[in-house]
VMD Tcl script that draws the C-alpha trace (Angstrom):
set ca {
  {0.00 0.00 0.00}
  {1.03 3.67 -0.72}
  {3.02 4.93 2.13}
  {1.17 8.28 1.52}
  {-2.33 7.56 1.99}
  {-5.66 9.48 0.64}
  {-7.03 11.31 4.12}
  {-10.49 9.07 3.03}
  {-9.06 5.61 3.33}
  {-6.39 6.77 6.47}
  {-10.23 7.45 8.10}
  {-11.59 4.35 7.18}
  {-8.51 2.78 8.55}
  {-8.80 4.44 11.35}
  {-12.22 3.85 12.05}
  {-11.46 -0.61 11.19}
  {-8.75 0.09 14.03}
  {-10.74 1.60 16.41}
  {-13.80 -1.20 16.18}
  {-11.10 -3.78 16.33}
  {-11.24 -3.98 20.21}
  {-12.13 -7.04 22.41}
  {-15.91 -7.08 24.15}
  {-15.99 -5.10 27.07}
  {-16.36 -7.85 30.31}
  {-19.40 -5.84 31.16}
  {-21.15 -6.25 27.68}
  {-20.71 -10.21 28.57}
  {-21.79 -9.83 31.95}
  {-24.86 -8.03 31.04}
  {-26.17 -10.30 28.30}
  {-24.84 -13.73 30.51}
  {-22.24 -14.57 28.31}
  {-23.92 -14.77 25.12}
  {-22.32 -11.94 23.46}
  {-18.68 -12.91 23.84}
  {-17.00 -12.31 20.35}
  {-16.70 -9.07 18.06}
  {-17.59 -9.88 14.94}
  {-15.94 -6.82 13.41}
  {-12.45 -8.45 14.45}
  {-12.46 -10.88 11.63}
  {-10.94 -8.93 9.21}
  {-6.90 -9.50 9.00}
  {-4.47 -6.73 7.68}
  {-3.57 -8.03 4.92}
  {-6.09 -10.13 3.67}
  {-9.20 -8.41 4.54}
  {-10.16 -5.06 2.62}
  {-11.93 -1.80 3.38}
  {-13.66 -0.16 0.80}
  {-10.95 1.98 -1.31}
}
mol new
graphics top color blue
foreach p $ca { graphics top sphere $p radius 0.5 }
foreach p [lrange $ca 0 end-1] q [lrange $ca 1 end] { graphics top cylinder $p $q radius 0.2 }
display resetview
């Protein structure tokens, strides 16, 4: 990937980064363990893509 990247796609980036995280234990708690996986963290680097 371009080392310089459009400011678009360094948001988008951004944004895949930031919803990346674990569950918070209190999201698990709350829902008695049924929610224990982020579905968003699928995606890998290099082999997943965000829309150009």
């Amino acid at each position: 990937m371009a080392r310089v990247k459009p400011p678009a796609k360094k948001r988008r980036l951004g944004k895949a980064n930031r919803e990346s995280k674990a569950v918070p234990t209190w999201v698990i708690v709350r829902t008695d363990g049924k929610v224990r996986t982020n579905p968003k963290r699928r995606r890998n680097w290099r082999t997943g893509t965000i829309k150009p």
